[in-house]
C-alpha positions as CSV (number, residue, x, y, z in Angstrom):
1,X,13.9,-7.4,-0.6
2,X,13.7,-3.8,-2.2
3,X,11.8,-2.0,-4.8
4,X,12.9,-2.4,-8.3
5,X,14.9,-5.3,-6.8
6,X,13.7,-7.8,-9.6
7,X,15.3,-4.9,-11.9
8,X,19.0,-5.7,-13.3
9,X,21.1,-3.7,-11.4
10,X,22.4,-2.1,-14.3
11,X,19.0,-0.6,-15.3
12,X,18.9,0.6,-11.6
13,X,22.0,2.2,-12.3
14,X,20.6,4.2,-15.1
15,X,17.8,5.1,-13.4
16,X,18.4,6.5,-9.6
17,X,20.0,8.9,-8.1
18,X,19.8,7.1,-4.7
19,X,18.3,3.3,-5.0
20,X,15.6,1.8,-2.7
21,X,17.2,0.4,0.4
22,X,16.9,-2.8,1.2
23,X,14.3,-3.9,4.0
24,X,13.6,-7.5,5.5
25,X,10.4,-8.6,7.6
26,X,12.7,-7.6,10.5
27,X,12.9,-3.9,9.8
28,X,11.8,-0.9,11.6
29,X,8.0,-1.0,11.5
30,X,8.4,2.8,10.2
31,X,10.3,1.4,7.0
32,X,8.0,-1.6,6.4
33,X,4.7,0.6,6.9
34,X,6.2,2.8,4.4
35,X,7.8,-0.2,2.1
36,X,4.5,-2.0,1.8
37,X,3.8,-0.5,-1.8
38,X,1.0,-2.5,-4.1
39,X,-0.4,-5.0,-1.9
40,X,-1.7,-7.7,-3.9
41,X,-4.1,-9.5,-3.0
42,X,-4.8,-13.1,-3.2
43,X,-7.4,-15.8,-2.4
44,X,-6.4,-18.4,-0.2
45,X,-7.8,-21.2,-2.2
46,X,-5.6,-21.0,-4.9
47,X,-4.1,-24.4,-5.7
48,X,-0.5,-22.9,-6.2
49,X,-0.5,-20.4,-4.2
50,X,3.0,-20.9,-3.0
51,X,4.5,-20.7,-6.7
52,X,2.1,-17.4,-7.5
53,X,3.8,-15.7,-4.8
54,X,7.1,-16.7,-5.7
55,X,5.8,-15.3,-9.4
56,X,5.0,-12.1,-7.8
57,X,7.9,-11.4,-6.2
58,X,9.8,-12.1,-9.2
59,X,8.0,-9.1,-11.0
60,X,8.8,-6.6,-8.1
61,X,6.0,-7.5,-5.5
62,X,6.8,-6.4,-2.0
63,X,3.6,-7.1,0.1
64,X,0.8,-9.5,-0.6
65,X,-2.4,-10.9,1.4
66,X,-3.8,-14.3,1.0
67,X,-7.7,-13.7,1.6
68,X,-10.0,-16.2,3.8
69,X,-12.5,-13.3,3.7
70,X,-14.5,-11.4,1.3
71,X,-12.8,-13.3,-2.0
72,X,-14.2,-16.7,-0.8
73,X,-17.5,-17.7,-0.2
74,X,-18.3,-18.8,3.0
75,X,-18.3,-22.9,2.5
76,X,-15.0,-22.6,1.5
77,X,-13.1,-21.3,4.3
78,X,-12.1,-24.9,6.0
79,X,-10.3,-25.9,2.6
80,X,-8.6,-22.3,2.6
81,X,-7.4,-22.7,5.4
82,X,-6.2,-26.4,4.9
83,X,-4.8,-25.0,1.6
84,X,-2.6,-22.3,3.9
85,X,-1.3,-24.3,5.9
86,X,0.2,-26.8,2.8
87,X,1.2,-23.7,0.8
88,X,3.2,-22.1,3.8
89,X,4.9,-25.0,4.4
90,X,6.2,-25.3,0.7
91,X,7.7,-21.9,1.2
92,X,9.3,-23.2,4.0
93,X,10.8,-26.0,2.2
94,X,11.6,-24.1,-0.5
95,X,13.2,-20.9,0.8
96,X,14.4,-17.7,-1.0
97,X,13.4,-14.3,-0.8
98,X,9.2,-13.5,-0.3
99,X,7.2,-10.9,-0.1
100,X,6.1,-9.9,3.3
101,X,2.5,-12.4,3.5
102,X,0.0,-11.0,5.4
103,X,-3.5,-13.3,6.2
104,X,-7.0,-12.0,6.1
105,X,-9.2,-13.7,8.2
106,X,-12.9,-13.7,9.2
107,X,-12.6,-13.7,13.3
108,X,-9.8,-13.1,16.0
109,X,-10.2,-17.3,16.9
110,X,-9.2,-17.4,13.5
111,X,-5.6,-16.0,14.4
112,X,-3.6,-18.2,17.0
113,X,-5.6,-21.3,15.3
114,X,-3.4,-20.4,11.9
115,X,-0.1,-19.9,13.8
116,X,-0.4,-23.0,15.6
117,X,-1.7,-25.1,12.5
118,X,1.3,-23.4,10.8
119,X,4.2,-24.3,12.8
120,X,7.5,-23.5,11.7
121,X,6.1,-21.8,8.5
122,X,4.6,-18.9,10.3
123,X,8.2,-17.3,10.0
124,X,7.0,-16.5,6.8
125,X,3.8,-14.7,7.6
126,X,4.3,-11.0,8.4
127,X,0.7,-10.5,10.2
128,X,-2.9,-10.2,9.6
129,X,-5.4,-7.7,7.4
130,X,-8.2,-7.4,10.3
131,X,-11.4,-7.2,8.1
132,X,-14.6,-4.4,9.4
133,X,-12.3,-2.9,12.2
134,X,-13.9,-1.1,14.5
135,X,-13.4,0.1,18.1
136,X,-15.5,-3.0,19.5
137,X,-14.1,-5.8,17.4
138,X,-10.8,-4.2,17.3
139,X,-9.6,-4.7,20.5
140,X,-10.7,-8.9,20.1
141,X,-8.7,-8.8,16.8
142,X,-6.0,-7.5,18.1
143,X,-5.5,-9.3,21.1
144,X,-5.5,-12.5,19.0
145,X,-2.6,-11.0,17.4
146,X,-0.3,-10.5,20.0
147,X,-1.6,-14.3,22.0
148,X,-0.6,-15.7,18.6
149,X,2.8,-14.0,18.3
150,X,3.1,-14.4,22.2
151,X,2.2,-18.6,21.6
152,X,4.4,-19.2,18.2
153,X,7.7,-16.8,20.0
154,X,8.2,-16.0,16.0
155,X,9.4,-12.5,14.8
156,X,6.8,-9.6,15.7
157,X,3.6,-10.7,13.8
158,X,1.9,-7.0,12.7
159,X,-1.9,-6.2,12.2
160,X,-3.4,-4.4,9.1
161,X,-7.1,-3.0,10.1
162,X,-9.3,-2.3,7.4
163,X,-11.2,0.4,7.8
164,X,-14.6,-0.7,5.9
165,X,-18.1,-0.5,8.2
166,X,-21.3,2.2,7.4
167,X,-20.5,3.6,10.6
168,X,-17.6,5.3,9.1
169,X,-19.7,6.2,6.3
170,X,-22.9,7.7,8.2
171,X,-22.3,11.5,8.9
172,X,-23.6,11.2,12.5
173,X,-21.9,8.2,13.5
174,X,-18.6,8.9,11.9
175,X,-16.6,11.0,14.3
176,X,-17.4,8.6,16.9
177,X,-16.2,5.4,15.0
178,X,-13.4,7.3,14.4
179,X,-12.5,8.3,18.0
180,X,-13.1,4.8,18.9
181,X,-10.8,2.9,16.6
182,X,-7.8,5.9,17.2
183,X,-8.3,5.0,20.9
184,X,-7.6,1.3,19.8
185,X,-5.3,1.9,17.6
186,X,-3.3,4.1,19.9
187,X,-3.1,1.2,22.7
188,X,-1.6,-1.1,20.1
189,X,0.3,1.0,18.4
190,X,3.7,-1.1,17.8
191,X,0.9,-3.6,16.8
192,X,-0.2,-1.5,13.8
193,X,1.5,-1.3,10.8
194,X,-0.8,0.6,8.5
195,X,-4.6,1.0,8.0
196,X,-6.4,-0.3,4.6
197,X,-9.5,1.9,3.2
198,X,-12.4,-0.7,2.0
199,X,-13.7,1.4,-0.6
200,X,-15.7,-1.1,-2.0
201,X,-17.5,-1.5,0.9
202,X,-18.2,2.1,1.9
203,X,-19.7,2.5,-2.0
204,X,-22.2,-0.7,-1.1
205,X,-23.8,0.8,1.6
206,X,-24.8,3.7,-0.7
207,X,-24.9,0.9,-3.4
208,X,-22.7,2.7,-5.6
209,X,-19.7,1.7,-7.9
210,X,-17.1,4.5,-9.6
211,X,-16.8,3.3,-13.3
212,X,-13.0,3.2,-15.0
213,X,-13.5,6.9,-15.9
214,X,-13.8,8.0,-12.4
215,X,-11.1,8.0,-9.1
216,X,-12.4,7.2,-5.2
217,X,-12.4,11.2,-5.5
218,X,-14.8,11.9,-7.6
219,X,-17.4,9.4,-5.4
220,X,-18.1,12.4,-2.9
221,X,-19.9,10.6,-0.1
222,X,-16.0,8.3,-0.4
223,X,-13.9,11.2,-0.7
224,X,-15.3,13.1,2.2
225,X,-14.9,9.7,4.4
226,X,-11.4,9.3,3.3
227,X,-10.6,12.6,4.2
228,X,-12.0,12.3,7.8
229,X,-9.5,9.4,7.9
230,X,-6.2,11.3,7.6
231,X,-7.8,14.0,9.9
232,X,-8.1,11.6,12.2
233,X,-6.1,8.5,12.2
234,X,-2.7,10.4,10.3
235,X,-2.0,12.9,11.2
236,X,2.0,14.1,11.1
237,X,2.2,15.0,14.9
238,X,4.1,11.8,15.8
239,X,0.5,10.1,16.8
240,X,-0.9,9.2,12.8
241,X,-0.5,6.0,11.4
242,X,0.4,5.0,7.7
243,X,-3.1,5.0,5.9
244,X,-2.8,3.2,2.2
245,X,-5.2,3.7,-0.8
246,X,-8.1,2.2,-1.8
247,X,-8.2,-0.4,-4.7
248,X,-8.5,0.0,-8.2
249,X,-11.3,-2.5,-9.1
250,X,-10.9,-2.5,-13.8
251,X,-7.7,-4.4,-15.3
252,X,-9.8,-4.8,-19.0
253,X,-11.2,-2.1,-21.1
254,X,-14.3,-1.2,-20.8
255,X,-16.6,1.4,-22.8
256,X,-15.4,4.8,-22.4
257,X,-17.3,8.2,-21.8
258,X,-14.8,10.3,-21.0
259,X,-11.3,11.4,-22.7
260,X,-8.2,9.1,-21.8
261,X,-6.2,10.6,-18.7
262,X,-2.8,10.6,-19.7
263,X,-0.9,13.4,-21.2
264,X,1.0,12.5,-24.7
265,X,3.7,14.4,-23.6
266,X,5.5,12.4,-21.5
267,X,5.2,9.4,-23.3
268,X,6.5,10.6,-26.6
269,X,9.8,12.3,-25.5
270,X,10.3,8.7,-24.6
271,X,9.0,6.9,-27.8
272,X,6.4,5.0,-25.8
273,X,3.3,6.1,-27.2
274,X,2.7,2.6,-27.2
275,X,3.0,2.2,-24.0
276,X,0.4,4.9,-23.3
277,X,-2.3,3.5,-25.7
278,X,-1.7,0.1,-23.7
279,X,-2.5,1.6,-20.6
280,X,-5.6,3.6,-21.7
281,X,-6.9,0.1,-23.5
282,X,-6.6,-1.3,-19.9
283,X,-8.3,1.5,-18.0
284,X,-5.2,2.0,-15.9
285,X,-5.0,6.0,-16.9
286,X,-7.6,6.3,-14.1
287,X,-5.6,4.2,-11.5
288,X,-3.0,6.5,-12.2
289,X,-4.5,9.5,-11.9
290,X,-6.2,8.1,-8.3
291,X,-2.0,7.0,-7.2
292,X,-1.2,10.5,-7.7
293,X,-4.8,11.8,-6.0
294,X,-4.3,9.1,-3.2
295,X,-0.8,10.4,-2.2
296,X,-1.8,14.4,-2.7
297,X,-4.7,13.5,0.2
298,X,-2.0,12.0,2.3
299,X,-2.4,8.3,2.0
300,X,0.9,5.8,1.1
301,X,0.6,2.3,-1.0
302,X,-2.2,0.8,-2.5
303,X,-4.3,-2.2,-2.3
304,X,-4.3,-4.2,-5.6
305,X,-6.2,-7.0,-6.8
306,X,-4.9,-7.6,-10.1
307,X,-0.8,-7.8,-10.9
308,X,-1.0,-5.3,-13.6
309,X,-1.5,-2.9,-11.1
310,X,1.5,-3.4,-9.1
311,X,4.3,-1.6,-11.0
312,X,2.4,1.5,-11.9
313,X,2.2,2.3,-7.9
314,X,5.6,1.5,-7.4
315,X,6.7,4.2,-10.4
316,X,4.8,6.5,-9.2
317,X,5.8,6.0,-5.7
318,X,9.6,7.1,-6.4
319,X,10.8,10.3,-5.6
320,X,11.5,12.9,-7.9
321,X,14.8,14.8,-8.2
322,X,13.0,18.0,-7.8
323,X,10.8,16.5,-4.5
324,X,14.1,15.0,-3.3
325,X,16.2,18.3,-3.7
326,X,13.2,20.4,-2.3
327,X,13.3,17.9,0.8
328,X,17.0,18.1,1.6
329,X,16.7,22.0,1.2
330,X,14.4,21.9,4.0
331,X,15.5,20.0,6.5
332,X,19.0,21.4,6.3
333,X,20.1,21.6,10.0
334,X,21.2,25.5,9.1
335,X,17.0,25.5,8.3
336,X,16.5,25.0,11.6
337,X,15.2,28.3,12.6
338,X,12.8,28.0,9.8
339,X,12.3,31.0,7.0
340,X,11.6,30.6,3.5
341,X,13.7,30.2,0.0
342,X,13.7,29.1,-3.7
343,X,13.7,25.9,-4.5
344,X,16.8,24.8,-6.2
345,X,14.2,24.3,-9.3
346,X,13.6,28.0,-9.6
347,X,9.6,27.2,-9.9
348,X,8.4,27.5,-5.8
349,X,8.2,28.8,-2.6
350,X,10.0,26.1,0.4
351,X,8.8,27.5,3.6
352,X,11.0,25.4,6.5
353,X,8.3,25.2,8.9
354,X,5.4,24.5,6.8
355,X,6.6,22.2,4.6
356,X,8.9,20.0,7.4
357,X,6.4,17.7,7.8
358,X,6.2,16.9,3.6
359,X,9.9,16.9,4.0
360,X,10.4,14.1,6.5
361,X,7.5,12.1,5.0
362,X,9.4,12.7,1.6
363,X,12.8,11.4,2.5
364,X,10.9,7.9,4.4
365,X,9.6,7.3,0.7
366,X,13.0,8.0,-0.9
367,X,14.5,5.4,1.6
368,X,11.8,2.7,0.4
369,X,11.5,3.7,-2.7
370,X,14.4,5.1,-3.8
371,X,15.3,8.8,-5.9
372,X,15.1,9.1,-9.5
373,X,18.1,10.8,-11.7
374,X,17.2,14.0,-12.8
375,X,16.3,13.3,-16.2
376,X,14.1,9.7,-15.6
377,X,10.5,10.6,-15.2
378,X,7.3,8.3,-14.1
379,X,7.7,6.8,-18.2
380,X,11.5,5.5,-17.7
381,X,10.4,3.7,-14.5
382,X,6.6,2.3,-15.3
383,X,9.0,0.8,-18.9
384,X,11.6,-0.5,-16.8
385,X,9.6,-2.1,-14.4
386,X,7.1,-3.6,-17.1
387,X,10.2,-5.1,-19.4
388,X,11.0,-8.0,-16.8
């Protein structure tokens, strides 16, 4: 699979400078932890769950997670599950590409029950979102992982924690929670492949809710956790691990107070003002503006409960020329020494030292997600993604 894969290649063509690489459940878990993108999200009780995913992943979905947890009630888990085992098994049958299928569950008994119940199937699951992780449950959790993978001898099965509990919220238990689940984390870290943010739940405890004006960052008491996060549990010392962004929770309009997010500007050079009133009528200026927020405080992909949401974090994701050409300038083995220059744009400082780091993170995201010509802006790719 790749990014922008279910884009004619021609299109591609236009729009890249390098394309996104191709990746397969097998890959490096750097690539995949970076590839992951939109995660959409799913219940599990869908009747055709099997043909929605093939659905998705023609419009350009990567990652998806089929939810015995929070999007069911609690009397219907046994049919869920039932209805899991049916629908991987037609996926089976059927073959073809997928996305990379990850399974939230409830409990860590949960997880080598599933495996077994799936058979031959489980080839197709990529691992499990590990709901209200913390350092007690974690290590049960992910134990279960590795006696499932360990029972079924299928391809490495990886774990998704979500980070969701009041712990994490409450100012004087946070910095323990937090050294507790990077000391579980750390023992399992080829386990790992990224950590989720449960915004949702950290706003309950508070019982708060961000309207469609409003980003994760403008919810204080969320922003401050979520920055404790990245202090923590990513840093870019070789010990962080890929953190992804919360989810957007509006996909219809709803009463405005505040003035649309998007600029004009962009969209008119490209004759898509419709486009941008389309996006405004569906709230999604303010998922945009909290992509752009999420990856300027360090965090990579996105949870997504709606498909509408999918191929404005995939644009958005792609590497500028200029972030691309600012990149290669610094890690130029010659750069090695470090020292400072202009950047081939003519409008900043690159200091080699300082900005490695961005650099090397940079160039991971241009592998995944690939380099855009240096005339296609966020417009030309949200348009080309939308149009299939």
């Amino acid at each position: 699979m790749r990014h922008f894969g279910h884009v004619s290649p021609t299109v591609r063509k236009d729009l890249f400078h390098l394309e996104p690489a191709e990746f397969t459940a097998a890959s490096p878990a750097r690539i995949l932890a970076a590839a992951l993108g939109a995660t959409l999200y799913s219940p599990a009780t869908r009747p055709n769950l099997a043909g929605d995913v093939h659905k998705q992943a023609g419009r350009g979905v990567v990652s998806m997670v089929l939810c015995l947890e929070d999007s069911i009630s609690d009397a219907e888990v046994a049919d869920a599950e039932d209805n899991l085992v049916r629908q991987f098994a037609a996926l089976d049958a059927e073959g073809g590409e997928l996305p990379l299928l990850f399974i939230r569950v409830r409990t860590p008994e949960q997880i080598p029950d599933l495996v077994r119940r799936l058979g031959g199937s489980a080839r197709r699951l990529a691992g499990f979102v590990l709901p209200k992780f913390t350092e007690n449950r974690g290590t049960a959790f992910l134990d279960a992982v590795a006696q499932a993978e360990a029972e079924s001898g299928q391809h490495p099965l990886y774990a998704m924690p979500v980070l969701e509990t009041p712990d994490l919220l409450h100012l004087e238990t946070r910095v323990e929670a937090l050294a507790g689940i990077s000391r579980t984390v750390g023992r399992y870290r080829d386990r790992v492949l990224a950590l989720r943010l449960g915004v949702t739940d950290f706003c309950s405890v508070y019982g708060l809710r961000r309207t469609p004006d409003m980003t994760a960052y403008d919810v204080q008491i969320v922003a401050g956790v979520i920055a404790d996060v990245v202090n923590v549990l990513s840093r870019a010392d070789g010990t962080g691990f890929t953190v992804t962004g919360p989810v957007w929770e509006y996909f219809r309009s709803q009463q405005r107070l505040f003035k649309p997010q998007l600029r004009r500007s962009p969209f008119l050079q490209e004759g898509a003002e419709e486009l941008r009133t389309t996006l405004i009528e569906h709230d999604l200026d303010g998922l945009l503006r909290e992509i752009e927020l999420d990856r300027a405080n360090g965090l990579l992909g996105k949870t997504c409960i709606h498909p509408a949401h999918v191929t404005p974090v995939h644009a958005l994701s792609v590497v500028s020329h200029e972030e691309f050409s600012d990149a290669q300038d610094i890690l130029r083995p010659e750069r090695g020494g470090g020292g400072v220059m202009r950047s081939a744009y003519t409008n900043k400082m690159n200091e080699v030292k300082p900005h490695r780091a961005w650099a090397e993170r940079t160039m991971l995201r241009a592998e995944v997600f690939g380099v855009a010509k240096e005339e296609v802006g966020f417009v030309d790719l949200l348009t080309a993604g939308l149009q299939v």
